[in-house]
N, C-alpha and C positions, 0 to 999 in steps of 0.2 A: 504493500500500500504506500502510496505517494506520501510523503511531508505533508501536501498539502489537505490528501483527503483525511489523516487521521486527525489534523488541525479543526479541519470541518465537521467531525464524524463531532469530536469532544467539544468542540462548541453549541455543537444543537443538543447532545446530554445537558451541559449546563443549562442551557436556556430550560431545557423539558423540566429540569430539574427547579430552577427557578419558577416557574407554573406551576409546576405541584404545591410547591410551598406557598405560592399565592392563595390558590386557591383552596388549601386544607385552612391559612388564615383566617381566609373571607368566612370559609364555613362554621368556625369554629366563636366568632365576633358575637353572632348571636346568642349563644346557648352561655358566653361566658359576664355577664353583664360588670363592668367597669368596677363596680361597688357592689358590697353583699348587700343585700335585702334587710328590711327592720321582718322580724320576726313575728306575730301573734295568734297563737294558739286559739282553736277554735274547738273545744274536745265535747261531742256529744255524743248520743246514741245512734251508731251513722247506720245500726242496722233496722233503722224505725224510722217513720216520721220526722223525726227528733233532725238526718242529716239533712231538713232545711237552713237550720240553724246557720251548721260551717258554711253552705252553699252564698246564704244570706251574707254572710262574713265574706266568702270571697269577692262575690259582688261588689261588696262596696269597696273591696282593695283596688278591685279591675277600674272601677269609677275613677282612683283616686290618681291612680297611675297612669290611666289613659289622658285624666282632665291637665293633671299637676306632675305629673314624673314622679308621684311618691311623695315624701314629705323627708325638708330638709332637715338632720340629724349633728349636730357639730358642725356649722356652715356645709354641709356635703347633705345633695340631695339623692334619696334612698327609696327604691320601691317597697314598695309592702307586701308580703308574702305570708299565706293564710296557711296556716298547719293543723291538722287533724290530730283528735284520737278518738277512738271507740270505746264512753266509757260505758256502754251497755245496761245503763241504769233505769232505760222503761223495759228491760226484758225481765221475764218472772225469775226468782229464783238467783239473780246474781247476787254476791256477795256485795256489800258495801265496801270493802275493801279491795275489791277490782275495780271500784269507779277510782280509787284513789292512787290507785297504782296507776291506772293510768294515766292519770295527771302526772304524776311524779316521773315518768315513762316521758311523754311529751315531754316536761320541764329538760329533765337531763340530757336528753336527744338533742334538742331546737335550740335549748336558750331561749325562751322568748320571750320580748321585755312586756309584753301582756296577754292577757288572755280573757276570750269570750263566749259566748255561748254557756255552757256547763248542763251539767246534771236535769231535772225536772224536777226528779221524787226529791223531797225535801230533807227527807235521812241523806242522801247521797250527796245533797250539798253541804250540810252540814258536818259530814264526815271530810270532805274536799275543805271547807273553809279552814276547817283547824290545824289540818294535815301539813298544807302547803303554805301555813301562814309566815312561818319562817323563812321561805325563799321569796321574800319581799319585793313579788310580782304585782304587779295592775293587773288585777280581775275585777269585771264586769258580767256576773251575771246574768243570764236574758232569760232563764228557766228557775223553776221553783217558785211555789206563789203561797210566800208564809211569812209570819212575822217575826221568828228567828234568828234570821241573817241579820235584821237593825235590834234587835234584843241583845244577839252577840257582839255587836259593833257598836253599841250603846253600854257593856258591861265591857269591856277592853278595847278601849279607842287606840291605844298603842300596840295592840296585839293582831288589830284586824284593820290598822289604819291604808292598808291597798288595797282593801276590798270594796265592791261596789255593788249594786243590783240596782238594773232599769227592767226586772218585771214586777208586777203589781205584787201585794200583801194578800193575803185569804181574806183582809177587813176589805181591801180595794175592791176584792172579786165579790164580796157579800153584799158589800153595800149596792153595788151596781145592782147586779141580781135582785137583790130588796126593792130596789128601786123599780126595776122594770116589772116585780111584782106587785107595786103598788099601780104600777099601769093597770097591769089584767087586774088589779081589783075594783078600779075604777072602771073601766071600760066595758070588762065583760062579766063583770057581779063575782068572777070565782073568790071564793074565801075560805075552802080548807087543801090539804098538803099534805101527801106523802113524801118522806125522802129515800131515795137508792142512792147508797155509798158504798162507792171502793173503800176496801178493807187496806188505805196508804194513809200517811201521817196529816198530807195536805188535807185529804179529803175529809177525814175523821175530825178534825181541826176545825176547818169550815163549820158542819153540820150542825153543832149547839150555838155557833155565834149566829147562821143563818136564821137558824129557827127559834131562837129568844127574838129578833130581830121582825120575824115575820107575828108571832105572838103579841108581840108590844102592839103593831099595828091589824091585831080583830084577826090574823091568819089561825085556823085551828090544825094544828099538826096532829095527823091523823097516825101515824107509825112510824118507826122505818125500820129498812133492813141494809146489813152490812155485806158486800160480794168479794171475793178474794180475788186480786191481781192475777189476768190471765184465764180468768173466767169465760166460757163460750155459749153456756147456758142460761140464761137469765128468765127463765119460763118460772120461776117458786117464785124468786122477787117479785117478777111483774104482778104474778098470784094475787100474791100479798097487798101490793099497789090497787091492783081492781079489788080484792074482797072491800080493804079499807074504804069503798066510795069516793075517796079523796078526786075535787075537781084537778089537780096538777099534782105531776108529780116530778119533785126538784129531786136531779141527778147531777151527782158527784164523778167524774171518770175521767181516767185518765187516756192511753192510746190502747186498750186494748177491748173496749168494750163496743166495736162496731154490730155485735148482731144486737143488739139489745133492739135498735130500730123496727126491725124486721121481726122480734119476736112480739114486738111491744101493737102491731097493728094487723098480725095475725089474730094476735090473743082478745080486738076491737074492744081496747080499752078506751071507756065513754072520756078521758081528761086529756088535760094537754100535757107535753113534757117539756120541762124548764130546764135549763143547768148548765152545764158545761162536760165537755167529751170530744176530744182533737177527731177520731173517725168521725161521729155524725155534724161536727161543723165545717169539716175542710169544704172545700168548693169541689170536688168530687162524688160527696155524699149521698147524692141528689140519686146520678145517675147506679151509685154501687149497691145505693136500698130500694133502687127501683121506686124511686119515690117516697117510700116509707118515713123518711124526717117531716115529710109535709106536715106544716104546723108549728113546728117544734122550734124553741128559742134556745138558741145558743150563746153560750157568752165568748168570745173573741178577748184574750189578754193582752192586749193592746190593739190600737189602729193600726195598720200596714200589713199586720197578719191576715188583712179582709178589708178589699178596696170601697171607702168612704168618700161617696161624690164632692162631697162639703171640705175634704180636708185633700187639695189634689196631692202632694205628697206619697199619701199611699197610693194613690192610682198609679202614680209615675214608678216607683218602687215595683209596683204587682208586673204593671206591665214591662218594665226591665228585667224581673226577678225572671218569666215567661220567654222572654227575648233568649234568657242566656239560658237556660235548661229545659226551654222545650212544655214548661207544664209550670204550672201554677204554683205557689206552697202549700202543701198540706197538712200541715199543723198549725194550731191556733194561738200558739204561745212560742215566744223565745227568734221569730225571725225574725222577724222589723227592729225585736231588739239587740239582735244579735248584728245588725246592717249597721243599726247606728249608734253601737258602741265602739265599730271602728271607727268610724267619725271622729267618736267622743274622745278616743285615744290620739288619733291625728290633731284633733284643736288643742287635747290638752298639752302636745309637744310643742306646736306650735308659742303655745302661751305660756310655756316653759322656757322660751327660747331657743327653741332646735334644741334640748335635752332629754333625756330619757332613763335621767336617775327617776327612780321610783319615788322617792320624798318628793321631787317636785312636782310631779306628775300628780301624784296623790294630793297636791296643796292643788293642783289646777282643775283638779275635776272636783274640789270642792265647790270650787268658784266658776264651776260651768254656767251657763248662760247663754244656753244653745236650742235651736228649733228645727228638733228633728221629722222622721216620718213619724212615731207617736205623737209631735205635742213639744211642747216646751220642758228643756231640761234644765232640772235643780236637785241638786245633790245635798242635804241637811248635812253640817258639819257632824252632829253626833252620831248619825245613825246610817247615814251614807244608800240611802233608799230613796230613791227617784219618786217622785212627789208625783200621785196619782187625780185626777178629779173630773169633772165635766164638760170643764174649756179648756181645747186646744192650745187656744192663746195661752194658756197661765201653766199649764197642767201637762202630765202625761194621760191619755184617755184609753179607758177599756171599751168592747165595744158588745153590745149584745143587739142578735139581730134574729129574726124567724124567715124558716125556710117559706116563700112565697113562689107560688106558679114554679119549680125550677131553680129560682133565684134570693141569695140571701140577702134582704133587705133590713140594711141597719133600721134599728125603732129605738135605741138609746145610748148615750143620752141624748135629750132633745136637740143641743145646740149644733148633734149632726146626725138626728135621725133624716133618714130619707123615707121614712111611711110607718106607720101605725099596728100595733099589735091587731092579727086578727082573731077571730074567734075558731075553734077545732071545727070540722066538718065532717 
């Protein structure tokens, strides 16, 4: 071979050579981003309803990243990245101490300087709150609807001062509930009550405050009966609910009591059903009881979990939420809060100063003053529990609404009902 051609042969190596490497660079620019990610944990029951929650959570990262580039962290701007875990805590039979493990699972893994969503059942958060209070994280709970979490953070302000919860109280969910039964007492004469409760801490909790509650106001509580988590049968309860005469009957449940619907107007019990239960309120309900919830009023634990004409936020939320996964949320608790407690967490770095120590973070979500898809946020120094009530403007708002034609139409509270309790048929 010539001088010349093996000069030629080695120069087009190098070049070919040189191409490769461009282009394994090019390929390689995307998947490896500039700066690492701020972290926040989003650990629910991802094999239930429950995995609205992260999905909600992601959402509002994609928002934040897509709008802003992320949020800047020590003058360096940083995308946000949503992490999972499976703490199995609506499934019958898990241990409490596997919801906790897996907290601490995520924790050690990610790092993450917060965390959102969590637990429902309220033993599972209260086993999470104390477990992990020493790795002096920002958590914002968006599940669990009990007055524990501010009882706990009201008896050890230094012990639980990272902890936060934007879902309502069992007094938040009761009074509403109360409320919208002072509707059907007014409007359609009903004035006695059975209760059917899950056999959970929430629900057990609720039930004597609902019903001294409805007592005070001329309600006559006619019985009730207690159902064990993971229950499929509900034909003795309902029984009991029709023997009693009771005109409604107020239900306690959490995500596993969808046939109840279906047993409950087989069995053409003359009352209506009140209460709250994630299968017979999701916006799916309709079509999976074949109509069976017609009637029936459900309570929604916050706005956003169930799009409210009166407050566009949530409609913009629902129909985003849809856009990115194809399908609606189907749980009624913990997703709009679970959206915008990332939020909560971006403003409160923000107002930190592009910081992300924990103490300041925790002094900034004291001092939020924010209006999210629920409602206006405010976080009470002692008790660090998001401040629930009937106006949007001032408040975070629950929502109770009855299955109509197909479609759930909010009825309270007024200042965003879109229509009126109706009467059983």
């Amino acid at each position: 071979m010539s001088a010349r051609n093996k000069f030629a042969n080695c120069f087009t190596i190098a070049v070919a050579a040189l191409l490769l490497l461009s282009v394994a660079a090019c390929a390689k620019t995307p998947t490896e981003p500039s700066t690492p990610p701020i972290i926040i944990g989003a650990p629910c029951a991802l094999g239930t309803i429950a995995k609205d929650m992260s999905r909600a959570a992601m959402l509002a990262a994609d928002e934040i990243n897509a709008k802003e580039g992320g949020v800047v962290v020590d003058g360096v701007k940083r995308p946000i990245k949503i992490v999972t875990a499976d703490t199995r805590d609506l499934e019958a039979g898990i241990p409490i101490q596997d919801v906790v493990l897996a907290y601490k699972d995520l924790i050690a893994k990610h790092k993450p300087i917060a965390l959102v969503a969590g637990p429902i059942r309220t033993e599972a958060q209260m086993a999470v709150m104390q477990n992990i209070a020493e790795d002096r994280i920002i958590c914002i709970f968006g599940g669990g609807v009990n007055l524990a979490f501010s009882r706990n953070v009201f008896a050890d302000q230094k012990k639980f001062k990272y902890m936060f919860k934007n879902s309502p109280t069992n007094v938040d969910l009761a009074m509403d509930l109360v409320k919208a039964m002072e509707q059907i007492q007014s409007k359609l004469g009903y004035n006695t009550v059975f209760f059917l409760v899950e056999d959970v801490d929430f629900a057990k909790a609720a039930e004597p405050v609902v019903a001294s509650l409805l007592e005070q106001r001329g309600w006559e509580v006619k019985g009730s009966v207690h159902t064990p988590l993971g229950m499929t049968d509900y034909s003795a309860a309902l029984l009991k609910f029709k023997e009693s005469g009771a005109q409604v009957g107020f239900y306690i449940y959490s995500s596993e009591a969808a046939p109840l619907a279906k047993q409950y107007t087989a069995m053409r019990i003359p009352a209506m059903l009140v209460g709250v239960c994630d299968p017979l309120g999701g916006p799916g309900a309709w079509e999976a009881t074949q109509g069976a919830v017609k009637g029936m009023v459900n309570y929604i634990s916050g706005a956003g979990n169930i799009a409210v004409p009166k407050m566009p936020k949530t409609v913009e939320f629902q129909n985003n939420y849809k856009k990115k996964f194809k399908e609606l949320p189907q749980i009624t608790l913990g997703c709009s809060q679970s959206y915008d407690a990332v939020y909560l967490i971006v403003d409160a770095i923000n107002r930190a100063g592009g910081s992300t120590d924990p103490d300041k973070l925790a002094d900034a979500l004291v001092a939020t003053n924010y209006a999210g898809v629920l409602g206006q946020y405010k976080f009470p120094a002692d008790r660090h529990q998001a401040t629930y009530g009937d106006n949007p403007a001032n408040f975070l708002v629950g929502v109770a609404f009855q299955w109509q034609d197909g479609k759930r139409v909010p009825v309270f509270p007024e200042s965003i009902a879109d229509g009126t309790i109706q009467p059983i048929k």
